[in-house]
C-alpha positions as CSV (number, residue, x, y, z in Angstrom):
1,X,201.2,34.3,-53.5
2,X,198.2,35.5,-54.9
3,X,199.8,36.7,-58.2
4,X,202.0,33.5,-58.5
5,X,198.5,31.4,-58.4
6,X,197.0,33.6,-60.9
7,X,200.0,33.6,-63.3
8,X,199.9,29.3,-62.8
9,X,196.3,29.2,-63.4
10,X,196.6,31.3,-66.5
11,X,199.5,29.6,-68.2
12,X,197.8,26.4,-67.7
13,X,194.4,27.4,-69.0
14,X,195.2,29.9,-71.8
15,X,196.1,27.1,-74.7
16,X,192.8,25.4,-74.3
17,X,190.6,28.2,-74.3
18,X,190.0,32.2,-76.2
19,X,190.0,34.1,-73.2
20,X,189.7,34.0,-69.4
21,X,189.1,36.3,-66.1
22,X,189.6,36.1,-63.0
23,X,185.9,37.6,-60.6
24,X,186.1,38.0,-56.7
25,X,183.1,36.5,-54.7
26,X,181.9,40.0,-53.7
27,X,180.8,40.9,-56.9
28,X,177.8,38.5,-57.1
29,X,176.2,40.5,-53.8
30,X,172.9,40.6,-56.5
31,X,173.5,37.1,-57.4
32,X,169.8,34.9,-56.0
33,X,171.2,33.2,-52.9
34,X,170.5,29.8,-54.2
35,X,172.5,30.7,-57.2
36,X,175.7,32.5,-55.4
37,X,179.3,31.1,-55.5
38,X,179.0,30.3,-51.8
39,X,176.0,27.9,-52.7
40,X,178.4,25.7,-55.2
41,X,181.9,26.0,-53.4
42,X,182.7,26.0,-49.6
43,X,183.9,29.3,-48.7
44,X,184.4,30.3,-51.9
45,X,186.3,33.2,-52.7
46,X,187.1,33.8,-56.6
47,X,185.3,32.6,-59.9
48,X,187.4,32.0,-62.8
49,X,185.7,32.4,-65.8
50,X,186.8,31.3,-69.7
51,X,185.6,30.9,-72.9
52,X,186.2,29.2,-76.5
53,X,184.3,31.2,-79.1
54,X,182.4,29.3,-82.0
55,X,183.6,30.6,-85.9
56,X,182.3,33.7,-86.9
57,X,181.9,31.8,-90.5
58,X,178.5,30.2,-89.4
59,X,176.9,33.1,-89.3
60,X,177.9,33.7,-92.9
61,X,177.1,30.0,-93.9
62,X,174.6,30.0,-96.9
63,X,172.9,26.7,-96.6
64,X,173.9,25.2,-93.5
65,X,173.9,28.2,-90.9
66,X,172.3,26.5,-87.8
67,X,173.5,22.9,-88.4
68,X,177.0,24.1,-88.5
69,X,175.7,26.5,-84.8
70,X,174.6,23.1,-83.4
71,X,177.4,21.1,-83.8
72,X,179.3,23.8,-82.5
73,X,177.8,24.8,-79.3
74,X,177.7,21.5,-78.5
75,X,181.2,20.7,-79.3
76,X,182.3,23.7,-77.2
77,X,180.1,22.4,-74.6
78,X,182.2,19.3,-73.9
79,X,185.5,20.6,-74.4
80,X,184.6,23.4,-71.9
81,X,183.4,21.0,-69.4
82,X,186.7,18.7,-69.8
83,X,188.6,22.1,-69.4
84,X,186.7,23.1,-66.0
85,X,187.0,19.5,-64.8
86,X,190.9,19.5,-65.5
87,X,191.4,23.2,-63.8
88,X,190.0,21.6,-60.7
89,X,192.1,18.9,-60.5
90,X,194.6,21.1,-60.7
91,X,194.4,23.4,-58.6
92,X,193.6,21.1,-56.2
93,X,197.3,19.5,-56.8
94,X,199.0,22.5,-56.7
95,X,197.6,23.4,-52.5
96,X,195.1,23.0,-50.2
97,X,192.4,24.4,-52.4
98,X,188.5,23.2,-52.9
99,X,187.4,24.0,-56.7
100,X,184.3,23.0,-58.4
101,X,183.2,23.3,-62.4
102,X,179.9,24.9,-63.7
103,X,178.9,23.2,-66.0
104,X,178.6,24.9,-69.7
105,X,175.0,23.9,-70.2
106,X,173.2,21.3,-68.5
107,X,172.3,20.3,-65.6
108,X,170.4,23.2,-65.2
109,X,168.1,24.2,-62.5
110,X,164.3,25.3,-63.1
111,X,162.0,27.8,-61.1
112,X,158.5,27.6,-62.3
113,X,159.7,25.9,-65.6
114,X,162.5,28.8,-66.7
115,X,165.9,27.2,-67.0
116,X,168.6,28.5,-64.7
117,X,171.9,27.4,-64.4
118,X,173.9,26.8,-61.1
119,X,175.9,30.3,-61.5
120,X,174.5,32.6,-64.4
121,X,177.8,32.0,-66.6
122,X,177.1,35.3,-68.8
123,X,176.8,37.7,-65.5
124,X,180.2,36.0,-64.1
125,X,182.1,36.4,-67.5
126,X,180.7,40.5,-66.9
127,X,181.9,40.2,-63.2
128,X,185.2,39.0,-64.2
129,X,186.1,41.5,-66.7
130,X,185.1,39.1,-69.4
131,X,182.3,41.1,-71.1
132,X,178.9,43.3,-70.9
133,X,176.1,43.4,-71.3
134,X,174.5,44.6,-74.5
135,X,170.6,45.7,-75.1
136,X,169.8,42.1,-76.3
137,X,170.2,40.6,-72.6
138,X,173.8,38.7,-74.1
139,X,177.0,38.7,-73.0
140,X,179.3,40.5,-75.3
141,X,183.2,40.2,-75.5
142,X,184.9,43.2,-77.1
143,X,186.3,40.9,-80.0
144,X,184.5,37.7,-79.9
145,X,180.9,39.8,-79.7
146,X,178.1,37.4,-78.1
147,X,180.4,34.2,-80.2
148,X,182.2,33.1,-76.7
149,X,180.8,29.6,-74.8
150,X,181.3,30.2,-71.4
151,X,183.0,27.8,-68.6
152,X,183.5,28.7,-65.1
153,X,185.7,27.0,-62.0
154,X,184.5,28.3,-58.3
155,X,187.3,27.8,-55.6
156,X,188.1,29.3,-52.2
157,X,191.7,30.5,-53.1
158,X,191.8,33.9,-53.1
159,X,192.8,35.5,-56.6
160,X,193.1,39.3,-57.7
161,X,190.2,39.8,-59.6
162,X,190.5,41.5,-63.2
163,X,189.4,45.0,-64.0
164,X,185.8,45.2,-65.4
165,X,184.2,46.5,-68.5
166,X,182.2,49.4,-69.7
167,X,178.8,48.8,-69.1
168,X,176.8,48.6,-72.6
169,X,179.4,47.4,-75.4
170,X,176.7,48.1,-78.1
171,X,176.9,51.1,-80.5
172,X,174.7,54.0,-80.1
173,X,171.2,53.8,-81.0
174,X,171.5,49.8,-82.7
175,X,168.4,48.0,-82.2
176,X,169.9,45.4,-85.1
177,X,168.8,42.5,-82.7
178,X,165.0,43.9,-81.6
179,X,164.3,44.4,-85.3
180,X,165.4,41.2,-86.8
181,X,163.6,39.0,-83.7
182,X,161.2,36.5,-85.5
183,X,159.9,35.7,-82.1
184,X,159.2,39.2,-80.9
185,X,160.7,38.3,-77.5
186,X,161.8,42.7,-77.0
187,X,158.8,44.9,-76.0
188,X,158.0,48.1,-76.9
189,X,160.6,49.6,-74.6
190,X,163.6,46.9,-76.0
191,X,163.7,44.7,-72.8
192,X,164.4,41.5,-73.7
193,X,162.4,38.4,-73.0
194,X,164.5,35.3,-72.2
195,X,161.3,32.7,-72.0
196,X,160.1,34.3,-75.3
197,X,163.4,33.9,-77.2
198,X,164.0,30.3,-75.9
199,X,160.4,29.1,-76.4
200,X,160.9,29.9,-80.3
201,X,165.1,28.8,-80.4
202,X,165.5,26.0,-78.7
203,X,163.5,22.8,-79.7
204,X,164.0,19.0,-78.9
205,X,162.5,16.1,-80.3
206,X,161.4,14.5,-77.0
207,X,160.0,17.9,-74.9
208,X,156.8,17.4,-76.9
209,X,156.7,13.6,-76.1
210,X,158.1,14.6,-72.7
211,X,156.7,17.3,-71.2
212,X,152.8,16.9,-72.1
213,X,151.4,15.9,-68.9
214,X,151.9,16.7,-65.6
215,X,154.0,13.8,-64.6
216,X,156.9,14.8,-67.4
217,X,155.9,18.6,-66.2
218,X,157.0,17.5,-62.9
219,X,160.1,15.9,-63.8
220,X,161.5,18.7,-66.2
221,X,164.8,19.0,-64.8
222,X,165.6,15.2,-65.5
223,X,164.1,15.3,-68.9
224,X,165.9,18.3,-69.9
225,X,169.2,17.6,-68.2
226,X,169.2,14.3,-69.6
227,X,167.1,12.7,-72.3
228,X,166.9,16.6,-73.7
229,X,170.5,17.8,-73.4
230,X,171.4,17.5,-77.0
231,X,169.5,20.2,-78.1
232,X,168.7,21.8,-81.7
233,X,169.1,25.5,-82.4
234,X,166.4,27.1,-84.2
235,X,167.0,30.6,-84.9
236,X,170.5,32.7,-85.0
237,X,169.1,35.8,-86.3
238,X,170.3,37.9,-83.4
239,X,173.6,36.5,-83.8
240,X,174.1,37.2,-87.4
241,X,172.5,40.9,-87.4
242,X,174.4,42.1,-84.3
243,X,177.9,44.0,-85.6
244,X,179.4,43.5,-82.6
245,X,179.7,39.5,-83.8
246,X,181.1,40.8,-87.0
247,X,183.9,42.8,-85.8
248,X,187.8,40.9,-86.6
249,X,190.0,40.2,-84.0
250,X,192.5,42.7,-84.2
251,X,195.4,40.6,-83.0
252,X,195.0,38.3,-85.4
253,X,195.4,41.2,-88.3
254,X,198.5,42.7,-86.6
């Protein structure tokens, strides 16, 4: 029954999307509680995971780089939420099965002011076979590099759970991302600095007419899950120096 589901699932989600996996519950044991599968579905049992990449061309876009990255991600953003919306539905019509969508961005949740979202999206696309990590703290799929959006459907029917991937997809000594950072958010020993990296990248007209007193401070999450959603992209350069973004996908030259 298990491998029937499976098979359904997949043949209705592969034309809308790049890739998907398939992630048993156990595998987030180090997930924070308040962030586990369990926490977003009752008795939840298998985290589906999928992605729709953004055009490697961008990064090779002579004038309009990070417009054309803007429009993208946030394009991606509602046509993976649609998609995670629809795969509920259905697999709620097809047996007595709970499902609920992560959303691809926002709402997020925040702990002392750092964004988290309701299931780290990046650590279930490694936990279902999806991708690695690399050095750079990103999620890296082994043709679409760190390119993929990420969607995810929690539900409590159990589903075999695809194989995972080698740990650390990046070639062998490559610091292309740590020396190209204009924000300097790696430290000496190339740990990455999320807060660092989105401080300088991600900017919004309204935080700074937002978030300056302690009233807007206290209501981040509804600033930022609303009013801020729509947010710009300032920097790329990670994205455009890492090879593993560059690499072709070999299916489509076979």
């Amino acid at each position: 029954m298990s491998d029937i589901l499976k098979q359904t699932i997949i043949n209705f989600l592969k034309p809308m999307v790049t890739d998907l996996g398939f992630a048993s519950v156990d595998r987030f044991a180090a997930a924070p509680e308040a962030h586990h599968p369990k926490r977003v579905c009752r008795d939840a049992q298998t985290v589906i995971v999928f992605g729709i990449t953004v055009p490697r061309g961008i990064l090779k876009s002579p004038d309009y780089n990070l417009y054309a990255l803007h429009r993208s991600y946030h394009s991606a953003y509602m046509r993976i939420d649609e998609t995670a919306l629809a795969l509920c539905n259905y697999i709620e019509s097809i047996g007595k099965y709970l499902a609920v969508p992560i959303p691809s961005y926002a709402p997020m949740v925040f702990h002392q002011f750092e964004p988290w979202g309701m299931l780290s999206l990046k650590h279930a696309a490694v936990n279902a076979g999806l991708a690695s990590f690399g050095r750079s703290g990103q999620a890296y799929h082994p043709h679409h590099g760190a390119l993929l959006r990420l969607g995810a459907v929690v539900t409590d029917a159990v589903i075999d759970a695809d194989p995972l991937l080698a740990h650390d997809p990046c070639p062998p000594a490559c610091k292309a991302c740590s020396k190209v950072c204009p924000a300097k958010a790696f430290d000496a020993d190339g740990k990455f600095n999320k807060m660092t990296c989105l401080g300088h990248t991600i900017k919004h007209a309204i935080y700074p007419l937002a978030l300056n007193s302690e009233a807007g401070l206290k209501n981040i999450e509804r600033v930022i899950n609303t009013a801020g959603h729509n947010y710009w992209i300032g920097c790329d350069e990670c994205l455009k120096a890492c090879p593993l973004n560059l690499k072709k996908d070999p299916a489509k030259n076979s």
